[in-house]
C-alpha positions in Angstrom: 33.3 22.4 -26.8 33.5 23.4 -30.6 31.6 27.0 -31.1 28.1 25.7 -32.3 28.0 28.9 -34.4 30.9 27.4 -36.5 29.3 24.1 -36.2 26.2 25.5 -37.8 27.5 27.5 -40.4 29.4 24.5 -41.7 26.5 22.1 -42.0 24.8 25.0 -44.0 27.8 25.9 -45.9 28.1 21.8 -46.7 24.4 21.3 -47.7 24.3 24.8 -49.5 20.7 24.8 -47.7 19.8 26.5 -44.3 16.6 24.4 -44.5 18.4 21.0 -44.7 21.1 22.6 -42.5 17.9 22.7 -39.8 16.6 19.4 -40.8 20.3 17.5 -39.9 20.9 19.8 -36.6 17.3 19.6 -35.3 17.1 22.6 -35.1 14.7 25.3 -36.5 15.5 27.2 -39.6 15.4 31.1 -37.9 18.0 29.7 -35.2 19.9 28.3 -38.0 20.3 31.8 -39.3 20.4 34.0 -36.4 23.7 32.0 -35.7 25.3 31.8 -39.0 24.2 36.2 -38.5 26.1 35.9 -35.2 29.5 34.3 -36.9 28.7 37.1 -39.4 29.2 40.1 -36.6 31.7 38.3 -35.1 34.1 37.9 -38.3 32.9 41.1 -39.7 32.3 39.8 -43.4 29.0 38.2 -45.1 30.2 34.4 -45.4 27.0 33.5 -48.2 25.5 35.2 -51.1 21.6 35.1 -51.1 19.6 35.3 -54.4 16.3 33.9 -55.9 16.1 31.4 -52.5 19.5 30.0 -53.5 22.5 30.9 -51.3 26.5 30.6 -52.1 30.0 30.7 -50.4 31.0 34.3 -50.5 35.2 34.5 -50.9 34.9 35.0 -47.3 32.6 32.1 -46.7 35.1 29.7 -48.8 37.6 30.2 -46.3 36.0 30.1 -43.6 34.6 26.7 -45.0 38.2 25.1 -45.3 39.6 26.2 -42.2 36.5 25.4 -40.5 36.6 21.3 -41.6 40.3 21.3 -40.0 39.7 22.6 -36.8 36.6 19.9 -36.8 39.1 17.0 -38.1 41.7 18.2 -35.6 39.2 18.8 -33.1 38.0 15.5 -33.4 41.4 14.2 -33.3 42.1 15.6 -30.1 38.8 14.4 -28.5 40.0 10.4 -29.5 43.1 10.6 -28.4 41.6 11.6 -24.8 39.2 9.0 -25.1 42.2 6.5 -26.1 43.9 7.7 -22.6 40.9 7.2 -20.7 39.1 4.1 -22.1 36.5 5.9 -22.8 33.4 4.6 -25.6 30.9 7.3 -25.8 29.9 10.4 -28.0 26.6 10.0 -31.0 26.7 8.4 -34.3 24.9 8.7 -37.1 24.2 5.1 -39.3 22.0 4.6 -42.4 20.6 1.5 -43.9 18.8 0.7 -46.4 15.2 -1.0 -45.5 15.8 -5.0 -45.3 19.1 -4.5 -42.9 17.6 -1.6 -40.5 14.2 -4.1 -40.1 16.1 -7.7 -40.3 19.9 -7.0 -39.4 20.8 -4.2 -37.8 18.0 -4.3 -34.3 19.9 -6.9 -33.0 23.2 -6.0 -33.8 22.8 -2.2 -32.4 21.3 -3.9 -29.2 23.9 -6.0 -28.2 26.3 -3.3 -28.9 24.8 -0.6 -27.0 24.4 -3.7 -23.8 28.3 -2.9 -24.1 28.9 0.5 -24.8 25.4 2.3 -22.8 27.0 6.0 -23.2 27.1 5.6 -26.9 24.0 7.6 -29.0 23.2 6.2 -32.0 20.6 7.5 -34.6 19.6 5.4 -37.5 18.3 6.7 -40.4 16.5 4.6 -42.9 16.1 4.8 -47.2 16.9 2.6 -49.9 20.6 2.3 -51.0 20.4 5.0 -53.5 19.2 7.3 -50.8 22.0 5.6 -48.3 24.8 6.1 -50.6 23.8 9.8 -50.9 23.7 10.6 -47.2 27.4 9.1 -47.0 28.2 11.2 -49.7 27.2 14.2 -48.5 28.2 13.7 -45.0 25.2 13.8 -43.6 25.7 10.0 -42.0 29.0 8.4 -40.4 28.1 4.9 -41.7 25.8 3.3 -44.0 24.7 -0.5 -44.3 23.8 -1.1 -47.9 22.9 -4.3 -50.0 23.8 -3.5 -53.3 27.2 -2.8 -55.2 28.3 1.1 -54.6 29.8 2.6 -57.6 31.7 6.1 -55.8 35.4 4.8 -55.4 35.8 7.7 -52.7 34.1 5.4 -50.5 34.8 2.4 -48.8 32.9 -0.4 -49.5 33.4 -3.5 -46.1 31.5 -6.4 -46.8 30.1 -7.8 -43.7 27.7 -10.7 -45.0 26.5 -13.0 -47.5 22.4 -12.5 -48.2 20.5 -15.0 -50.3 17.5 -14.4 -52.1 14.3 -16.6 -52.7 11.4 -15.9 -54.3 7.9 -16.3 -52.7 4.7 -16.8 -53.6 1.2 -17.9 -51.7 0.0 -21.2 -50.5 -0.8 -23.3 -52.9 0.4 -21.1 -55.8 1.3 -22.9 -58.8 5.2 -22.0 -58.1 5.0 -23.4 -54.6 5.7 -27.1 -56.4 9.3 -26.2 -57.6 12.3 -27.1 -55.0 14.1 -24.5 -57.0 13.1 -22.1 -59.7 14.3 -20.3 -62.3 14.1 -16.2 -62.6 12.3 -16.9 -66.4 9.7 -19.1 -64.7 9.2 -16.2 -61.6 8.3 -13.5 -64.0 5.8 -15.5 -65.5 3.7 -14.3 -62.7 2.4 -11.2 -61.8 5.5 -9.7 -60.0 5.8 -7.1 -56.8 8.9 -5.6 -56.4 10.6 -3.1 -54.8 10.7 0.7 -56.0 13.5 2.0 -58.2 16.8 2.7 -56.4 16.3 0.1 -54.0 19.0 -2.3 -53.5 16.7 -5.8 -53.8 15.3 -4.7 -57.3 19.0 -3.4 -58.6 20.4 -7.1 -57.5 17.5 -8.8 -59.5 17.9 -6.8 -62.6 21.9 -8.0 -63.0 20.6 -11.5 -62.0 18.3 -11.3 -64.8 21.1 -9.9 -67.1 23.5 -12.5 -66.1 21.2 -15.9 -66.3 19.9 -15.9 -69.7 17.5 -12.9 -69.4 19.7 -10.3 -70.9 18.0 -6.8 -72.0 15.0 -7.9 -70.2 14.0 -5.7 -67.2 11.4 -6.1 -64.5 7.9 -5.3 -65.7 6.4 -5.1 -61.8 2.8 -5.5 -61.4 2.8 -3.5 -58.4 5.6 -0.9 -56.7 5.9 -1.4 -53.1 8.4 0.4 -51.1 9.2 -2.5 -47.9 9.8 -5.6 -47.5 6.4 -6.1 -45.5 4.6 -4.6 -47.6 5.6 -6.8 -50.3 5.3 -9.9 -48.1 1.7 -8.8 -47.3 0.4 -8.6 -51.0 1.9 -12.0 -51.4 0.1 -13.4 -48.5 -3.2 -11.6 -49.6 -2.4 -13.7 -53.5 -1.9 -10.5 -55.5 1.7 -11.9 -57.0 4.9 -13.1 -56.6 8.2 -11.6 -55.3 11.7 -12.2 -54.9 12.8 -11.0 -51.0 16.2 -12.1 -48.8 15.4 -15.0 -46.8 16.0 -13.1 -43.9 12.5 -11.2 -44.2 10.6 -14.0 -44.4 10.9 -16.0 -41.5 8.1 -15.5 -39.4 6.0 -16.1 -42.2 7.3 -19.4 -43.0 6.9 -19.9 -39.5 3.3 -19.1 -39.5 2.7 -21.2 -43.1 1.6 -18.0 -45.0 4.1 -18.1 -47.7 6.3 -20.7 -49.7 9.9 -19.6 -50.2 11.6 -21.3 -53.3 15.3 -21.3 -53.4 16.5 -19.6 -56.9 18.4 -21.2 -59.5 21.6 -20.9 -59.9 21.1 -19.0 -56.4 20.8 -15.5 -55.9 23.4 -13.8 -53.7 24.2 -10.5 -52.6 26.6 -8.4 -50.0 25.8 -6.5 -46.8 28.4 -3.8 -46.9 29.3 -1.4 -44.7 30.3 1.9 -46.4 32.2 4.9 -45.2 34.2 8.2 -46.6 37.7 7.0 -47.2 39.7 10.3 -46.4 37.2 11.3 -43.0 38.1 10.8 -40.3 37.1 7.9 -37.7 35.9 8.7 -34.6 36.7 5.9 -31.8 33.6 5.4 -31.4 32.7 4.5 -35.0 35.9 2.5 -34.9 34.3 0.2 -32.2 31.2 0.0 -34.2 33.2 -1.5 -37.5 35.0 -3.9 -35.2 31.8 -5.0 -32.9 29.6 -5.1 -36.4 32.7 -7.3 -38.0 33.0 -9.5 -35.1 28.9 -10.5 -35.1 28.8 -10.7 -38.5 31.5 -13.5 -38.6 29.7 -14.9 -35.6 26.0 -15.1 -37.0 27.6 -16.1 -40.5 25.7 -19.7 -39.9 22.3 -18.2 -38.9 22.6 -17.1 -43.2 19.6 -19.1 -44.9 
């Protein structure tokens, strides 16, 4: 119902980019443009400054860009107070998560939910938490799911779950004696880990810090950027790793790995985080409460 020209042009005005602008929309970059030109005609004004393949908010394009989020926010408004008459659950959503909860958490949870709300769309997106907290940032997601502390105090930061951590190593690997281990005695061995800006590697770096291994920092044999690829190299006995204990079991299932508990053990949160001053759509409402409620539930399923 809202005028997709003004929908466009505030997506490109946001992301200061009509090629990301195209990217979020799905739609191609010359449509992008011809309707930001039409919104253009139609106000009578240029609403960006183009030079050197960088583009800016004209005076006209500012306030265009203000008004423009409150008729969205009221709009929005109006379209869940309907829904709040009517019962209705439906409309899209857009979620990020980092890589361990869109593989091991979040499949489950989405599929139950959408079993109870069918008319509601949702599109996942998938990066490590840096990359999650970013998209939140920026508006370009509703909702992420992220594993690691997030430092923006403009967002809001809902844990949902306790994760532990174990390291893992091959059968028959020296370490696969120990019915706990220490993080000193893990990096004795060639280690795999996850790439920078990923949420596991950031939790095992303040671990270190905090148990004894101060000013120390992960010297990785090898880089990997998902949890199955890191479970693979350890399979194939090219190192060790340290991996939630979520990940890893089908493996233990199938007797390809040992998983040793840490010591002291190594925790982290699943959080849920979310603009503080945006506005909720129903729809994302039910999703908080639906995601709250299984998470309680499937608390004892936590290894």
């Amino acid at each position: 119902m809202a005028d997709r020209r003004l929908q466009v042009f505030h997506t490109v005005a946001r992301l200061l980019s009509f090629t990301k602008a195209a990217e979020s929309l799905h739609m191609t970059q010359p449509a992008v443009t011809f309707q930001v030109r039409q919104l253009e005609e139609q106000l009578n004004t240029r609403l960006f400054d183009r030079t050197h393949n960088r583009i800016s908010l004209t005076e006209a394009g500012n306030q265009v860009y203000l008004h423009s989020d409150r008729i969205f926010e009221v709009y929005a408004e109006m379209e869940n107070a309907i829904r709040e008459i009517t019962g209705e659950v439906s409309g899209g959503m857009l979620i990020g998560a980092s890589t361990t909860i869109a593989e091991y958490m979040l499949p489950a949870l989405l599929g139950d939910f959408k079993k109870q709300y069918p008319d509601v769309d949702i599109h996942l997106k998938v990066s490590n938490t840096d990359g999650i907290v970013s998209m939140v940032e920026n508006n370009d997601i509703d909702l992420g799911v992220v594993e690691a502390p997030v430092g923006n105090k403009n967002l809001v930061l809902e844990i949902c779950r306790t994760d532990h951590l174990v390291a893992i190593a091959p059968k028959g690997h020296p370490l696969s004696k120990y019915s706990s281990i220490s993080i000193s005695k893990v990096m004795e061995h060639p280690f795999i880990c996850r790439e920078e800006g990923s949420g596991t590697r950031e939790v095992i770096e303040e671990y270190m810090a905090k148990h004894g291994q101060e000013g120390e920092s992960i010297s990785p044999g090898m880089e990997l950027g998902s949890p199955e690829a890191i479970k693979g190299a350890v399979e194939a006995g090219m190192g060790v790793s340290i991996v939630s204990a979520a990940t890893v079991q089908k493996e233990l299932r199938l007797d390809t790995v040992v998983a040793i508990p840490m010591d002291p053990p190594m925790e982290r949160p699943f959080s849920f985080v979310y603009q503080k001053q945006k506005f909720r759509h129903r729809v994302m409402e039910e999703l908080l409460d639906f995601a709250r409620a299984y998470c309680e539930t499937h608390a004892k399923d936590e290894v």
